[in-house]
C-alpha positions in Angstrom: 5.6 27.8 -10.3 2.4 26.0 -11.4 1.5 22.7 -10.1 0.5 19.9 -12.2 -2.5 17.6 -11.9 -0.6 15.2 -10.2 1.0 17.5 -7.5 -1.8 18.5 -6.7 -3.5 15.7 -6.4 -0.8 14.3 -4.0 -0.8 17.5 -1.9 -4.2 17.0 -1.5 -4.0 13.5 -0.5 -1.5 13.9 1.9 -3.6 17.0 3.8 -6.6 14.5 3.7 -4.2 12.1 5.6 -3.2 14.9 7.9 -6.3 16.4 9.0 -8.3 13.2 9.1 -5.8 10.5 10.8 -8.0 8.4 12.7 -10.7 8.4 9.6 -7.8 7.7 7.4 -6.4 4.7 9.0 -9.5 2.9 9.7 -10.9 3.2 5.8 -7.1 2.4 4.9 -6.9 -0.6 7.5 -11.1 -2.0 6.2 -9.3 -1.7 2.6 -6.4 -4.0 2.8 -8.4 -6.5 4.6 -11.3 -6.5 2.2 -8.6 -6.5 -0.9 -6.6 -9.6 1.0 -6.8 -13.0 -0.2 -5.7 -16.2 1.8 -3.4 -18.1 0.5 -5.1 -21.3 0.3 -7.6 -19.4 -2.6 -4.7 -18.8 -4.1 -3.2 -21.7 -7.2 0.0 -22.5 -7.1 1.2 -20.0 -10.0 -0.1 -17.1 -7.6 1.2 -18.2 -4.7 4.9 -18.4 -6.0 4.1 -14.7 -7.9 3.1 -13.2 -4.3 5.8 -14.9 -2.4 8.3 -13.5 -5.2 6.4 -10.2 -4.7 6.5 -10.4 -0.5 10.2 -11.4 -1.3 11.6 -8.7 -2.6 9.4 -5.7 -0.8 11.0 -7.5 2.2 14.5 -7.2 1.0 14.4 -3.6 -0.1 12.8 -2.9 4.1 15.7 -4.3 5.3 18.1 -2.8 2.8 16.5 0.6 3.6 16.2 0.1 7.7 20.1 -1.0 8.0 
């Protein structure tokens, strides 16, 4: 069966992520700390939007650990 694009793609990624682990986590690690904002830039509307956020992708870990 043919693969699309997007399979692909995704089987591709995830042998990147395989063959290159240690490479992988430390550009993946140096990304979410460049892309992370402290709070206190934040104003108050996107404060309470990423709580809300950090909320419910809390909720669904414990839903899915238990």
């Amino acid at each position: 069966m043919a693969l699309t694009n997007a399979e692909r793609q995704k089987r591709y990624r995830e042998k990147q992520k395989e063959e290159n682990k240690e490479e992988y986590l430390k550009k993946e690690a140096k990304r979410k700390r460049n892309a992370y904002i402290p709070s206190s830039k934040l104003s108050p509307s996107e404060l309470m939007e990423r709580r809300a956020v950090s909320r419910i992708k809390f909720k669904k870990k414990t839903l899915l650990q238990s």
